[in-house]
The first five atom37 places (N, CA, C, CB, O) and aatype in JSON, in Angstrom:
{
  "aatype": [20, 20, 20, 20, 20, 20, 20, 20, 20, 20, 20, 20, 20, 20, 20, 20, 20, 20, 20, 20, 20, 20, 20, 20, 20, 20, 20, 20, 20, 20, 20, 20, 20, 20, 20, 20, 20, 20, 20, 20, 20, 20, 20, 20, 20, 20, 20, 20, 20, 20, 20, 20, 20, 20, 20, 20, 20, 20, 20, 20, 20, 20, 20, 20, 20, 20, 20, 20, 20, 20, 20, 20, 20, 20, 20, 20, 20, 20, 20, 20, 20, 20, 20, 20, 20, 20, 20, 20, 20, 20, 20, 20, 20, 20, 20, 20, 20, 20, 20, 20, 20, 20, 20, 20, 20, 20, 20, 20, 20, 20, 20, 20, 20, 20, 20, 20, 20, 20, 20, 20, 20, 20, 20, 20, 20, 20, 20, 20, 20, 20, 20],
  "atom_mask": [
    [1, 1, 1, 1, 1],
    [1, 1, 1, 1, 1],
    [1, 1, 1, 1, 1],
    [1, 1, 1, 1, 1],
    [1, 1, 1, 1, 1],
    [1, 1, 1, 1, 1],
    [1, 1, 1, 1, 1],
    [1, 1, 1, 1, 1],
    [1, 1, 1, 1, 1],
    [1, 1, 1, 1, 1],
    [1, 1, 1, 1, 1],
    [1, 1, 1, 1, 1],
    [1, 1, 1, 1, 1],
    [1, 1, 1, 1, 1],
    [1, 1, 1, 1, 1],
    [1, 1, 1, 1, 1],
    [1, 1, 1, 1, 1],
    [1, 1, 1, 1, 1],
    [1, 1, 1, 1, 1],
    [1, 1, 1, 1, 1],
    [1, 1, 1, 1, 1],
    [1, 1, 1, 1, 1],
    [1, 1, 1, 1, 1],
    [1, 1, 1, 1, 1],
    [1, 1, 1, 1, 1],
    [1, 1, 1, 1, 1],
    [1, 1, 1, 1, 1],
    [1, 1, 1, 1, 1],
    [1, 1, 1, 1, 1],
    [1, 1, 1, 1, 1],
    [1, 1, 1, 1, 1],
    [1, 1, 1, 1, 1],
    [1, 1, 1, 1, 1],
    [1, 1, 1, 1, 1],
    [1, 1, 1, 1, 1],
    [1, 1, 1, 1, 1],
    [1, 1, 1, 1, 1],
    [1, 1, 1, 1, 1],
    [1, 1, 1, 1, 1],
    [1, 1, 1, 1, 1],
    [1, 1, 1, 1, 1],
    [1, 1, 1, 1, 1],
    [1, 1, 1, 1, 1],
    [1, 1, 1, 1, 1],
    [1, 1, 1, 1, 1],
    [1, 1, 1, 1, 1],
    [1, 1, 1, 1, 1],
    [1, 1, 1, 1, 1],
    [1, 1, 1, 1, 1],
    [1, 1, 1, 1, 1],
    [1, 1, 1, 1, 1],
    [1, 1, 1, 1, 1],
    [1, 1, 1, 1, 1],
    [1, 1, 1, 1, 1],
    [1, 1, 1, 1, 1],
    [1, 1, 1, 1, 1],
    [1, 1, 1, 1, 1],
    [1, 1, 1, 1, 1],
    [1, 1, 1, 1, 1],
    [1, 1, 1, 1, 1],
    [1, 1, 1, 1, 1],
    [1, 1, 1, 1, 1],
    [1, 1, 1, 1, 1],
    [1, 1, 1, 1, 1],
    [1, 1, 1, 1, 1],
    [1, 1, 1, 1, 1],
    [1, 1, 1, 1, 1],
    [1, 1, 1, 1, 1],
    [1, 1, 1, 1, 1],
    [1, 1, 1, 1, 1],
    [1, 1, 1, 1, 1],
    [1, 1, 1, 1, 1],
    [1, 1, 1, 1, 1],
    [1, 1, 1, 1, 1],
    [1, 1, 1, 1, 1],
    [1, 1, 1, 1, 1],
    [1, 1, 1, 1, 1],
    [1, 1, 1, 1, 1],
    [1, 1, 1, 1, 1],
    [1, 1, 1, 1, 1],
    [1, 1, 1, 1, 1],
    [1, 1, 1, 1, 1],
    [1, 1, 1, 1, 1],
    [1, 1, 1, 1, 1],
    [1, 1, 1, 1, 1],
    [1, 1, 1, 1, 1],
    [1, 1, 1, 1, 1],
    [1, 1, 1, 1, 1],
    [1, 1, 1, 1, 1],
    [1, 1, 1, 1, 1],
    [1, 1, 1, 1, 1],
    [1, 1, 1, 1, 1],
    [1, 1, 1, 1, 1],
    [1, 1, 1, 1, 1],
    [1, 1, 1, 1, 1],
    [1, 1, 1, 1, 1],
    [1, 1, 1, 1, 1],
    [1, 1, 1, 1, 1],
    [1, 1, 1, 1, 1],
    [1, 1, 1, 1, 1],
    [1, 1, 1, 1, 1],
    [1, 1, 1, 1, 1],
    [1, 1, 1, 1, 1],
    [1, 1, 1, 1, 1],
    [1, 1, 1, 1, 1],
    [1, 1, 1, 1, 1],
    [1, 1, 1, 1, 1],
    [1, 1, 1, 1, 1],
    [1, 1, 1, 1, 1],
    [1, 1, 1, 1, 1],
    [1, 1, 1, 1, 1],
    [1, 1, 1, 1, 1],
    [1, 1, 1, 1, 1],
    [1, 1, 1, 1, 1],
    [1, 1, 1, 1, 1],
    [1, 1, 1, 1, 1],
    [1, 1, 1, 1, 1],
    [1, 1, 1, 1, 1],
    [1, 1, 1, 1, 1],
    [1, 1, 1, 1, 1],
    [1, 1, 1, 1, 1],
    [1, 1, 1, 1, 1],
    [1, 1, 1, 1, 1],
    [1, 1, 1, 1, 1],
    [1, 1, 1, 1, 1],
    [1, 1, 1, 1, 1],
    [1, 1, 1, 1, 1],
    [1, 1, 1, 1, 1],
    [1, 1, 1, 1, 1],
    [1, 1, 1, 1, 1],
    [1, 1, 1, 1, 1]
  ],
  "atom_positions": [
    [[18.37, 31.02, 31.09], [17.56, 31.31, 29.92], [18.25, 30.8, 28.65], [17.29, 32.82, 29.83], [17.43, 30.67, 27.74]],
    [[19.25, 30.55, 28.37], [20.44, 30.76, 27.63], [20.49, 28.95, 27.11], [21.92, 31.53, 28.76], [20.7, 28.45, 26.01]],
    [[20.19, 28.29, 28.53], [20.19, 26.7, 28.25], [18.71, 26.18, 27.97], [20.81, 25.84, 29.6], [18.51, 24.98, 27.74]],
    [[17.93, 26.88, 27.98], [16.37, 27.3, 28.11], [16.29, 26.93, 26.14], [15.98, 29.55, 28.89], [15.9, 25.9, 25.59]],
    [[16.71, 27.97, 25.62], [16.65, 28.47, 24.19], [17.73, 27.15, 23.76], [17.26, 30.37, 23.88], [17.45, 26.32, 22.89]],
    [[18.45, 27.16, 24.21], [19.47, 25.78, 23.38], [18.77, 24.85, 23.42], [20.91, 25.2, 24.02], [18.14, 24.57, 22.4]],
    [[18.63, 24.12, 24.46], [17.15, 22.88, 24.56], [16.39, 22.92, 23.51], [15.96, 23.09, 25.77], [16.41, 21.91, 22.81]],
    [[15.54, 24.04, 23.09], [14.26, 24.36, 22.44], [14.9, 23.88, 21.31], [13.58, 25.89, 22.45], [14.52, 22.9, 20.68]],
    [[16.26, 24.83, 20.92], [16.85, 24.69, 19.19], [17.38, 23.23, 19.05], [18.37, 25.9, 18.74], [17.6, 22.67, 17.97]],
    [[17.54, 22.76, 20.09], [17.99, 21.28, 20.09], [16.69, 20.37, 20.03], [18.89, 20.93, 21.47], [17.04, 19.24, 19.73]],
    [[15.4, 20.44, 20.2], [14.33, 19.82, 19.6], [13.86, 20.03, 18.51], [13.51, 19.88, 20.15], [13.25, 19.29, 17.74]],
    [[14.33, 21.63, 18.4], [13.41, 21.81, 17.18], [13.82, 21.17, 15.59], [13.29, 23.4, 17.05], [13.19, 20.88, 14.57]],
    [[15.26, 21.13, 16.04], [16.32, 20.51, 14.94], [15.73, 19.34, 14.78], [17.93, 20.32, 15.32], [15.33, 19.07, 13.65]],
    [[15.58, 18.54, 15.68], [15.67, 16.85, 16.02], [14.29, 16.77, 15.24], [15.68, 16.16, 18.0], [14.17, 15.87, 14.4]],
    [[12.73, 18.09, 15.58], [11.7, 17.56, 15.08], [11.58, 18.19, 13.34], [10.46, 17.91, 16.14], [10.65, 18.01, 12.56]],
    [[12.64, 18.82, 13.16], [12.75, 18.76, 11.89], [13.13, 17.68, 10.83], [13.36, 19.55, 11.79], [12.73, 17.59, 9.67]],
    [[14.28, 16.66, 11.71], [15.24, 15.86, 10.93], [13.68, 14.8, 11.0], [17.15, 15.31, 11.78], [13.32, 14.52, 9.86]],
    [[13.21, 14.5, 11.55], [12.15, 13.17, 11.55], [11.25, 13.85, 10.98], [11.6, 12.41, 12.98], [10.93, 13.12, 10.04]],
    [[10.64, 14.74, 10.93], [9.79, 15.09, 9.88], [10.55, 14.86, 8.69], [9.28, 16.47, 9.97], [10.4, 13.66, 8.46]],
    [[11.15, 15.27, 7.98], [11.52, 15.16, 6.85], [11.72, 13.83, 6.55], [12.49, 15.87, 6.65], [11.47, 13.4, 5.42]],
    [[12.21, 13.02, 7.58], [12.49, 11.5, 7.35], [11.5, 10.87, 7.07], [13.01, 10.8, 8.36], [11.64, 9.74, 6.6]],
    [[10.09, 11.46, 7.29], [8.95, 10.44, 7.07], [8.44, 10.91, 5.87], [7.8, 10.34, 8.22], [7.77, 10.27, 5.07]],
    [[8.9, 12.44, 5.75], [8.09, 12.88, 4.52], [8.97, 12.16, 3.03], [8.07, 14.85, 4.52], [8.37, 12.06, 1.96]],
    [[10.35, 11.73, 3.17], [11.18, 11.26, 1.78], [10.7, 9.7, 2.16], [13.29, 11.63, 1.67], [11.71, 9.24, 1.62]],
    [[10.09, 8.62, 2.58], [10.09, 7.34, 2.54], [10.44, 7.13, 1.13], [8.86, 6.72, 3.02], [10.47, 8.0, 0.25]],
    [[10.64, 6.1, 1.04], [10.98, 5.11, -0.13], [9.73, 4.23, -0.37], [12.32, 4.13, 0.22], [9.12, 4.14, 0.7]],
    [[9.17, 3.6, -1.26], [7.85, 2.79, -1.45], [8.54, 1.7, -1.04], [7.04, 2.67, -2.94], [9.77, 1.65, -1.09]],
    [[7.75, 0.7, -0.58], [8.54, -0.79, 0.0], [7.47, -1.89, -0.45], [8.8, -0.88, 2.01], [7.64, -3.11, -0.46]],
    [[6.41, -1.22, -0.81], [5.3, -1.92, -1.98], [4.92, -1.65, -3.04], [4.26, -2.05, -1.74], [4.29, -0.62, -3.27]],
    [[5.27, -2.6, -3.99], [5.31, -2.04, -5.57], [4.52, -2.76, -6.18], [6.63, -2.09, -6.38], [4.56, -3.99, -6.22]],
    [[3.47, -1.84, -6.87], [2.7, -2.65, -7.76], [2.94, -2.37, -9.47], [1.18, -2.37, -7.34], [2.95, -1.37, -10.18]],
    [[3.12, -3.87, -9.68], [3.99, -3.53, -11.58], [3.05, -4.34, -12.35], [6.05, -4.33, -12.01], [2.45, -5.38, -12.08]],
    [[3.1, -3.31, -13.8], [2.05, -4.18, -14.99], [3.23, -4.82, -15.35], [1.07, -3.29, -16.46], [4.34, -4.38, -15.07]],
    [[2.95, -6.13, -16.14], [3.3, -7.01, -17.05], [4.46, -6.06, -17.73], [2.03, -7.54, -18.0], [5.1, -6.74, -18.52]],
    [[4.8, -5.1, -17.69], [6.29, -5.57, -18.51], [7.01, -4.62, -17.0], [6.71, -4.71, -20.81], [7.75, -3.64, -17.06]],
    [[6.44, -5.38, -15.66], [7.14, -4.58, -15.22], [7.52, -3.34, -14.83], [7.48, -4.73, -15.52], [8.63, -3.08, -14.38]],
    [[6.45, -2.37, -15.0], [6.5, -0.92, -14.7], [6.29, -0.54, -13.62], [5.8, -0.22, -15.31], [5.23, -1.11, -13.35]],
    [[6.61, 0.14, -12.63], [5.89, 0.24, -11.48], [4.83, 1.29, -11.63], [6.75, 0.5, -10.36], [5.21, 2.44, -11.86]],
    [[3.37, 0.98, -11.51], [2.42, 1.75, -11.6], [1.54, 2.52, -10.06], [1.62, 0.88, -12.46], [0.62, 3.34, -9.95]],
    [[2.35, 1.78, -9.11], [1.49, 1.87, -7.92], [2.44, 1.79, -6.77], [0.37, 0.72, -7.85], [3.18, 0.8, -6.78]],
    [[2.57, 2.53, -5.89], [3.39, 2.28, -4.64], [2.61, 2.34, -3.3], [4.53, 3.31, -4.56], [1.52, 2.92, -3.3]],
    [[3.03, 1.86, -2.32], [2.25, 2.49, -0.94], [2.6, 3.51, -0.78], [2.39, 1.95, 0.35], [2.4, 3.78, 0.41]],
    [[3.05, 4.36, -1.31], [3.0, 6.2, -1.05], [1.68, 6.32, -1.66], [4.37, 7.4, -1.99], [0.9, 7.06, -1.06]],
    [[1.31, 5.82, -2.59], [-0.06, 6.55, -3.49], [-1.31, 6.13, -2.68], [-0.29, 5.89, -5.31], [-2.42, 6.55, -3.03]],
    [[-1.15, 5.17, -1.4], [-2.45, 4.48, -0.65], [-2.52, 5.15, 0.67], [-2.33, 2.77, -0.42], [-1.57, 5.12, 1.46]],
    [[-3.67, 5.76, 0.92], [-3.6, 6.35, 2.47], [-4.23, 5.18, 3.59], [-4.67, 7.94, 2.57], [-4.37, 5.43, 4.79]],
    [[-4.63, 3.61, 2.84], [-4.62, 2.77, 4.02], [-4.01, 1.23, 3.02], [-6.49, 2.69, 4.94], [-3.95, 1.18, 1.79]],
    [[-3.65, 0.24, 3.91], [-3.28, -1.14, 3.29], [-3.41, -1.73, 4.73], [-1.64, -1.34, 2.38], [-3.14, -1.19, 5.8]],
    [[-3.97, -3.25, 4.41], [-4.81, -3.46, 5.45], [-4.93, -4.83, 5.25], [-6.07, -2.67, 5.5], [-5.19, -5.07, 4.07]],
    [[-4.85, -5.74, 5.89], [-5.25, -7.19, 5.44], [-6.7, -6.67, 6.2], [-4.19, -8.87, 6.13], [-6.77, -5.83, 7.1]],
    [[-7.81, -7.38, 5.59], [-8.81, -7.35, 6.28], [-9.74, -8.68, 6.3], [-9.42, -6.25, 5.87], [-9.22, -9.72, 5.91]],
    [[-11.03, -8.71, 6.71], [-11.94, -9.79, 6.68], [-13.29, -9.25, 5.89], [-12.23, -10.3, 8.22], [-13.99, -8.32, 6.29]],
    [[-13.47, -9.82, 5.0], [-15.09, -10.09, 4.28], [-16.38, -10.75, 4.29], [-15.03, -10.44, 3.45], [-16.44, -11.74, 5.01]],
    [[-17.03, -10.53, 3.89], [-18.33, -11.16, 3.72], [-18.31, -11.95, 2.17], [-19.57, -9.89, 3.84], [-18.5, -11.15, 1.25]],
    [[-18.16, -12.99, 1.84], [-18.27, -13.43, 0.92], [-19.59, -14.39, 0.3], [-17.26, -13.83, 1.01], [-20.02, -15.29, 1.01]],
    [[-20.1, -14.18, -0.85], [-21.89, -14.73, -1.3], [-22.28, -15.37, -0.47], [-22.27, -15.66, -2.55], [-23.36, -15.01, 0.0]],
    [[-21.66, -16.58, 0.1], [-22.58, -17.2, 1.47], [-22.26, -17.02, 2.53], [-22.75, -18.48, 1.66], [-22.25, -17.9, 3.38]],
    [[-21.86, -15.58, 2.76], [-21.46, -14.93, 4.55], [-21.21, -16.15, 5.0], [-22.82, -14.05, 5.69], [-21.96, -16.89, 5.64]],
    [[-19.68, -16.4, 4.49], [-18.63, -16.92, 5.05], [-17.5, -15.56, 5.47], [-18.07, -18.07, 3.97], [-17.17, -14.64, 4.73]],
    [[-17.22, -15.72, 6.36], [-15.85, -15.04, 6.44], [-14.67, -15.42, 5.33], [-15.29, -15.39, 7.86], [-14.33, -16.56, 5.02]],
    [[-14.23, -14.4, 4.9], [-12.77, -14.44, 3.7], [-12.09, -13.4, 4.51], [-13.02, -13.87, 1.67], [-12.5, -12.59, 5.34]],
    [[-10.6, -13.71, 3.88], [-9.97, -12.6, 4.21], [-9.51, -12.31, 3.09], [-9.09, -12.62, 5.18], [-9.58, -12.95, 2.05]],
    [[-8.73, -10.71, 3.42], [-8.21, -10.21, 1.61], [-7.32, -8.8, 2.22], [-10.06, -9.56, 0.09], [-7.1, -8.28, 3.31]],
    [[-7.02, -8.58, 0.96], [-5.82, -7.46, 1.25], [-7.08, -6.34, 0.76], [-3.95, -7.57, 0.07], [-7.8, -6.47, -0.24]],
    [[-7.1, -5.32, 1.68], [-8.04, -3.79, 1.61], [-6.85, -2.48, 1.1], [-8.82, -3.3, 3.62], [-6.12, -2.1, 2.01]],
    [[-6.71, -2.01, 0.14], [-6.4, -0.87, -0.63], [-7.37, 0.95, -0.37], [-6.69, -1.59, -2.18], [-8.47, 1.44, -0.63]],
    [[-6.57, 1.21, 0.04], [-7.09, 2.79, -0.37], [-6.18, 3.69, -0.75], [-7.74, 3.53, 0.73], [-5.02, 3.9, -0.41]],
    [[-6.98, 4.22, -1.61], [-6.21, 5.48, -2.92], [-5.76, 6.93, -2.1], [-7.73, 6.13, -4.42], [-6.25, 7.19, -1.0]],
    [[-4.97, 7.66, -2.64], [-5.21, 8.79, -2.25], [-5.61, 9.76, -3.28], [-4.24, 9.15, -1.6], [-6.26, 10.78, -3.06]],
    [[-5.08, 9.27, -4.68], [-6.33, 9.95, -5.55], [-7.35, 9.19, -6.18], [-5.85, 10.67, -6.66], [-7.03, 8.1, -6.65]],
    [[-8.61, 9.62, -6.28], [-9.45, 8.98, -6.58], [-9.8, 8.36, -7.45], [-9.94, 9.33, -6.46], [-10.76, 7.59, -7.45]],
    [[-8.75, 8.69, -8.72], [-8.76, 8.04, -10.3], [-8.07, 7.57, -10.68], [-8.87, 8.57, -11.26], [-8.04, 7.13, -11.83]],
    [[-6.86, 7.45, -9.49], [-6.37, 6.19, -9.84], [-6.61, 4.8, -10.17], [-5.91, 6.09, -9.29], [-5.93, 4.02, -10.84]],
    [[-7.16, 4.72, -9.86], [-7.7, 2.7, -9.09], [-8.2, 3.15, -10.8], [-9.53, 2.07, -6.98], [-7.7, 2.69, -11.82]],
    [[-8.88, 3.76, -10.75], [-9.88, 3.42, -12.61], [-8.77, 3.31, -13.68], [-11.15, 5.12, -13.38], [-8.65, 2.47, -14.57]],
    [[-7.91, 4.45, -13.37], [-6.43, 4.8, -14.5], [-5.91, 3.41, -14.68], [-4.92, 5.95, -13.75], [-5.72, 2.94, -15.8]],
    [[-5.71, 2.8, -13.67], [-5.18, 1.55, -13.09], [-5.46, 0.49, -13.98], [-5.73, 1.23, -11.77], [-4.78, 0.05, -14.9]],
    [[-6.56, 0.16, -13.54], [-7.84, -0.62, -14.4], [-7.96, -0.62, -15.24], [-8.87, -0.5, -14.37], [-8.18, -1.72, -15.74]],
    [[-7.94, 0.5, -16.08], [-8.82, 0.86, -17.83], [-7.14, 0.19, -18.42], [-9.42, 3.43, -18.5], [-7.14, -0.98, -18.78]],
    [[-6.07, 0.81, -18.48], [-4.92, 0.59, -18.42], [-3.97, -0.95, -18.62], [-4.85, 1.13, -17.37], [-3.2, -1.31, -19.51]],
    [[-4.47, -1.65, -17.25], [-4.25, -2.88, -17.39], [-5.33, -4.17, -17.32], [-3.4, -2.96, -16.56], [-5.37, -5.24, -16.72]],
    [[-6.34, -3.31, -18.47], [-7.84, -4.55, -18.19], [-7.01, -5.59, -19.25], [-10.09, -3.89, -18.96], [-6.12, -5.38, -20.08]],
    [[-7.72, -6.81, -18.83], [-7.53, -7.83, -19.0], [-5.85, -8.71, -18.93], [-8.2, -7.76, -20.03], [-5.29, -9.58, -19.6]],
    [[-5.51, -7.78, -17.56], [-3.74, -8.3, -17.74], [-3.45, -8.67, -16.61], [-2.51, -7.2, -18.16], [-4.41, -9.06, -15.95]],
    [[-2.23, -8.7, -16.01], [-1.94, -9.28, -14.68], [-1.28, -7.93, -14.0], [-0.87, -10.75, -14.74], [-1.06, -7.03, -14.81]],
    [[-1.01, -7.74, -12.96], [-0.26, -6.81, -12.0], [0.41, -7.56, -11.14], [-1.08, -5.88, -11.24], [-0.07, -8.66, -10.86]],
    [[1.32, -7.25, -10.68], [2.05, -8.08, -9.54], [2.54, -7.02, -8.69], [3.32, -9.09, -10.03], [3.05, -5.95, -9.02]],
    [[2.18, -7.7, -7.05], [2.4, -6.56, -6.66], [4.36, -7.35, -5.37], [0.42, -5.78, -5.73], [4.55, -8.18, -4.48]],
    [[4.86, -6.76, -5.84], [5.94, -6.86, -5.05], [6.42, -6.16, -3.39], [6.72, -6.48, -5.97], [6.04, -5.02, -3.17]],
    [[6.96, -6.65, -2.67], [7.88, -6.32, -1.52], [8.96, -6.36, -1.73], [7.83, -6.95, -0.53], [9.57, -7.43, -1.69]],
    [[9.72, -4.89, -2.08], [10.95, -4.42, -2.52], [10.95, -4.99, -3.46], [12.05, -4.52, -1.84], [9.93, -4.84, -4.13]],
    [[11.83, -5.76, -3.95], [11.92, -6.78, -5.47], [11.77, -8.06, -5.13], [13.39, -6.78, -6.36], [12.49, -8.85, -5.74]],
    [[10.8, -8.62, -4.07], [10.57, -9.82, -3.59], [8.87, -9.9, -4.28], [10.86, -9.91, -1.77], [8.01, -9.1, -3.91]],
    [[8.59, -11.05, -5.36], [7.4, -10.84, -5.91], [6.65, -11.74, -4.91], [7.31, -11.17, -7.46], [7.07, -12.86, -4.66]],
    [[5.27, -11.14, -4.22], [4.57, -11.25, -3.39], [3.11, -12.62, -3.78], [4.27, -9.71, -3.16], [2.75, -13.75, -3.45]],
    [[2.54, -10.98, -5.05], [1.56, -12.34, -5.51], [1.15, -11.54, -7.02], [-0.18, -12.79, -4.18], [1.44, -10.4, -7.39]],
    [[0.64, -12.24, -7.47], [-0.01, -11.82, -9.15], [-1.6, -11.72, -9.27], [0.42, -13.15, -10.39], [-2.31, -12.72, -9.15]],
    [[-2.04, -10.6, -9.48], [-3.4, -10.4, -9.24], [-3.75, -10.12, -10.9], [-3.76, -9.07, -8.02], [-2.95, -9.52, -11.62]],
    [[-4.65, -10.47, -11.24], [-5.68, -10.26, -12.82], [-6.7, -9.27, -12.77], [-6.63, -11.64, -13.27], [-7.58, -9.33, -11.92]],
    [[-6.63, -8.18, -13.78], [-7.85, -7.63, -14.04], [-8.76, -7.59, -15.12], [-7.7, -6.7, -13.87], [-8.62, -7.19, -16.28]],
    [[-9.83, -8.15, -14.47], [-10.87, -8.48, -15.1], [-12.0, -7.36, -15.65], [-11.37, -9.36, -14.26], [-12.68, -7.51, -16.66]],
    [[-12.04, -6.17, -14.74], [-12.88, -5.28, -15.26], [-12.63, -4.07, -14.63], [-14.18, -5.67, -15.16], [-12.13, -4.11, -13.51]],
    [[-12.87, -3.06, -15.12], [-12.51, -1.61, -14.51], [-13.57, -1.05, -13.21], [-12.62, -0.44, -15.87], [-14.77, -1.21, -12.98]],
    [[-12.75, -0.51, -12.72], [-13.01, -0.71, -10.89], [-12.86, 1.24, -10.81], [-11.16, -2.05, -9.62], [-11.8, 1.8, -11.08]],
    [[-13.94, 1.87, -10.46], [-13.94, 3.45, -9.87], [-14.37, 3.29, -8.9], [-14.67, 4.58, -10.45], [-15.08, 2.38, -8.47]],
    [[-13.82, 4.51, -8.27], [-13.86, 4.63, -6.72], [-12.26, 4.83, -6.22], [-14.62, 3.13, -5.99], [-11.36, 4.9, -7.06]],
    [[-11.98, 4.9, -4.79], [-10.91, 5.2, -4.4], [-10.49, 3.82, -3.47], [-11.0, 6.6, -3.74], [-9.49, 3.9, -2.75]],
    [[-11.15, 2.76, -3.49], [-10.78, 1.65, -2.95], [-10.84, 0.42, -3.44], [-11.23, 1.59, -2.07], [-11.83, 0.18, -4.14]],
    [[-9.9, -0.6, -3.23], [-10.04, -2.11, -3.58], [-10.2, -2.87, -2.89], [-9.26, -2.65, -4.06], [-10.22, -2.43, -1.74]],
    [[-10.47, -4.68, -3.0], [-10.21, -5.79, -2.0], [-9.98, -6.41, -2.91], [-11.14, -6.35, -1.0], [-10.67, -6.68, -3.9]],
    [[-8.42, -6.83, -2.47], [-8.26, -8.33, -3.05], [-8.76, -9.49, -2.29], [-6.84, -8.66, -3.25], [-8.05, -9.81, -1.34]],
    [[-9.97, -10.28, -2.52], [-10.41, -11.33, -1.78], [-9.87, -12.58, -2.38], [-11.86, -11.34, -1.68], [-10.13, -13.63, -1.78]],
    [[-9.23, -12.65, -3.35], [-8.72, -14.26, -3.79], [-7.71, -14.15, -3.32], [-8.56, -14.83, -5.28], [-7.5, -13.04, -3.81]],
    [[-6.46, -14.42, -2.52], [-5.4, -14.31, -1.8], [-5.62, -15.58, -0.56], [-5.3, -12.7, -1.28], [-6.51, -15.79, 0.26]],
    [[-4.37, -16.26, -0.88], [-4.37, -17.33, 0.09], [-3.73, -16.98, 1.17], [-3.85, -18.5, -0.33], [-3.04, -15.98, 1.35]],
    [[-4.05, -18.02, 2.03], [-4.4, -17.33, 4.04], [-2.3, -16.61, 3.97], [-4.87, -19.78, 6.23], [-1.89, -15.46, 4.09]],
    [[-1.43, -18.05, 3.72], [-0.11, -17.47, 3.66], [0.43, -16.37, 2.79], [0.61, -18.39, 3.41], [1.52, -15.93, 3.16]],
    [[-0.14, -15.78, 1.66], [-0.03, -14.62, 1.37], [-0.8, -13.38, 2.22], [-0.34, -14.71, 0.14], [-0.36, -12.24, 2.34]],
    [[-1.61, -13.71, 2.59], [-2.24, -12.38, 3.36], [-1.24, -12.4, 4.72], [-4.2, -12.55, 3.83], [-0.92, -11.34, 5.26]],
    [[-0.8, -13.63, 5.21], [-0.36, -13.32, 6.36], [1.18, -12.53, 6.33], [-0.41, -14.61, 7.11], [1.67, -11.73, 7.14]],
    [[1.85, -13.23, 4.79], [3.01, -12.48, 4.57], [2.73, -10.98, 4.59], [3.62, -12.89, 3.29], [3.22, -10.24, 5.44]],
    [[2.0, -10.6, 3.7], [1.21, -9.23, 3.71], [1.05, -8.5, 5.42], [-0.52, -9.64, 3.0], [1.55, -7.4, 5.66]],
    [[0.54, -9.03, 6.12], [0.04, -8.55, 7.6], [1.72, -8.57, 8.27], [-1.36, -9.91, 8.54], [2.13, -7.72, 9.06]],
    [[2.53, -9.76, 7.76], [4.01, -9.23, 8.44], [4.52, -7.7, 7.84], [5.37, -10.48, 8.0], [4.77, -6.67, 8.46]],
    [[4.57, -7.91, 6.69], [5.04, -6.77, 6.28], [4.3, -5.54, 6.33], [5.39, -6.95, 5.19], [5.06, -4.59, 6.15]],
    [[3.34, -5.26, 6.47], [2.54, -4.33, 6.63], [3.09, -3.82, 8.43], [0.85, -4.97, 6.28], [3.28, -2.6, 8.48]],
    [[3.28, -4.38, 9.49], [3.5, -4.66, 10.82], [4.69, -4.2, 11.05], [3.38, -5.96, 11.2], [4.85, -3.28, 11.85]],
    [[5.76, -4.78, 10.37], [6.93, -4.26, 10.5], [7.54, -3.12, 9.8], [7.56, -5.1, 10.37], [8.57, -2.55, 10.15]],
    [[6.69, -2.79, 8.61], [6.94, -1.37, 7.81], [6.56, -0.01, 8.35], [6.2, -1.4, 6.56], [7.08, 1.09, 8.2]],
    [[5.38, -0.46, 9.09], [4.49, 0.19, 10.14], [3.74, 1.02, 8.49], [5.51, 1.42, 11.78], [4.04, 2.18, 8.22]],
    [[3.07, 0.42, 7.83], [2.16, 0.51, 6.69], [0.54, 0.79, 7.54], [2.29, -1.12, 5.66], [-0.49, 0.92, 6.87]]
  ]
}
């Protein structure tokens, strides 16, 4: 009984230490306004996603898919940095530079202008971050 209860306290430890390990991540995607701020991390997104579109003449596109976990962000975002650039980085490796053109509500984005080798960099890192 005795090795019974040690076992147990010996998982329960182990499923404590990995819980906590997932709950402190570090952001490993950073999204920064123009002077550089970080305004956005993949902690704040409950999906990131390379995905595929429908674009005006249902062509297939592909694009990077965003989801919020609060819902006013993406607008905060927007109103914030209308008419400026954002860049969104991997660790301090700058990825790509996206423009906003107009304020966006709701809890989701698509970046559809993104070329095929940036999305695919995107789909590595997304893969190996386990994003």
């Amino acid at each position: 009984m005795k090795k019974v209860i040690q076992v147990f306290a010996v998982i329960f430890v182990f499923m404590l230490l990995v819980g906590c390990q997932s709950k402190n991540k570090e952001p490993v995607i950073l999204f920064k306004d123009e002077n550089k701020e970080v305004i956005l991390t993949n902690l704040d997104l409950t999906t990131m996603k390379v995905v595929s579109f429908l674009d005006p003449e249902n062509q297939g596109a592909r694009g990077l898919y965003i989801e919020f976990k609060n819902k006013d962000k993406l607008e905060q975002i927007t109103t914030k940095n209308l008419n400026k650039s954002i860049q969104i980085y991997y660790r301090d490796q700058l990825i790509t530079t996206q423009y906003i053109n107009h304020v966006i509500k709701g809890n989701n984005l698509g970046f559809n202008e993104m070329n095929e080798g940036t999305l695919k960099q995107f789909e590595n890192i997304l893969n190996a971050e386990h994003i």
